[in-house]
C-alpha positions in Angstrom: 134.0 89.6 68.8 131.0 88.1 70.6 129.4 89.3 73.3 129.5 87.1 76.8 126.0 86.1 78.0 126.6 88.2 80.9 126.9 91.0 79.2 123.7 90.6 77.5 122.0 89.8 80.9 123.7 92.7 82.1 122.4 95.0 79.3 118.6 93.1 79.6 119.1 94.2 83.6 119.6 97.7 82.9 117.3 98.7 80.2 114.5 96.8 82.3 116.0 99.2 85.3 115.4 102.2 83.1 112.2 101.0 81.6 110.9 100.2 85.6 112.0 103.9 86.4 109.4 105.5 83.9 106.6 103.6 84.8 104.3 105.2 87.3 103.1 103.8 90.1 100.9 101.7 88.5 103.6 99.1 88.4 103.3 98.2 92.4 104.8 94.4 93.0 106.3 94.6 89.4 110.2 95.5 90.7 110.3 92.9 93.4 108.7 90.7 91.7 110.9 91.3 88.6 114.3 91.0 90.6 113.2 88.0 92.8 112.3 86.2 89.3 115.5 86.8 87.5 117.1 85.5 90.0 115.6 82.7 90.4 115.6 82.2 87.0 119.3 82.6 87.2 120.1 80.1 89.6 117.4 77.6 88.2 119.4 77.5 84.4 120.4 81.2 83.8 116.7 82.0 82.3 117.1 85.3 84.7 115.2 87.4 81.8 112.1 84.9 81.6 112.5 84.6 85.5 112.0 88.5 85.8 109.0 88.3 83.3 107.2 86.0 85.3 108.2 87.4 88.2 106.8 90.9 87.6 103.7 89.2 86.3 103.5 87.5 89.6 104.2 90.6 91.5 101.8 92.9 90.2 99.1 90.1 90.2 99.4 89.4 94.5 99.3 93.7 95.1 96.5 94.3 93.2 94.9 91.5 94.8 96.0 92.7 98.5 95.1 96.6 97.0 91.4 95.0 96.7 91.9 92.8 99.9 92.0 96.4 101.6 89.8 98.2 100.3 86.7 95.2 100.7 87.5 94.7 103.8 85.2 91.7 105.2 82.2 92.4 107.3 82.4 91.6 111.2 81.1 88.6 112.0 78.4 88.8 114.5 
C-alpha cells in the first residue's frame, strides 16, 4: 500500500512542528515564515515543503534585519 501525498505532507508538517519546538529562540521569523511558505507553496503546485524552506529562510532573514534596525537606531536629524 502506498502512501497518499498528503500523508507525507502531513508527516513533513509535523516533524518540522516538533523540530521548530526544540529550537530556541534563536529561530525568530522562522515559524511564520515556515507556515506562510508552505502554503503558498501549496496552493502555487503543492511544493508546500520547499515553500516552508524558503519561507523560514525568508523569515528569519527580515527579523534579524528589524532586530538590527532596532538596536542602530538612526541618529536625529538636525
Amino acid at each position: 500500500m502506498r502512501a497518499m501525498p498528503g500523508a507525507i505532507l502531513g508527516a513533513a508538517v509535523l516533524l518540522l512542528a516538533l523540530a521548530a519546538a526544540a529550537v530556541p529562540a534563536d529561530a525568530k521569523g522562522c515559524i511564520k515564515g515556515a507556515v506562510v511558505g508552505g502554503v503558498a507553496g501549496h496552493v502555487a503546485g503543492h511544493h508546500g515543503f520547499l515553500g516552508a524552506a524558503a519561507g523560514c529562510l525568508i523569515g528569519r532573514h527580515e527579523a534579524t534585519k528589524n532586530e538590527k534596525a532596532t538596536q542602530n537606531p538612526p541618529p536625529p536629524q538636525q
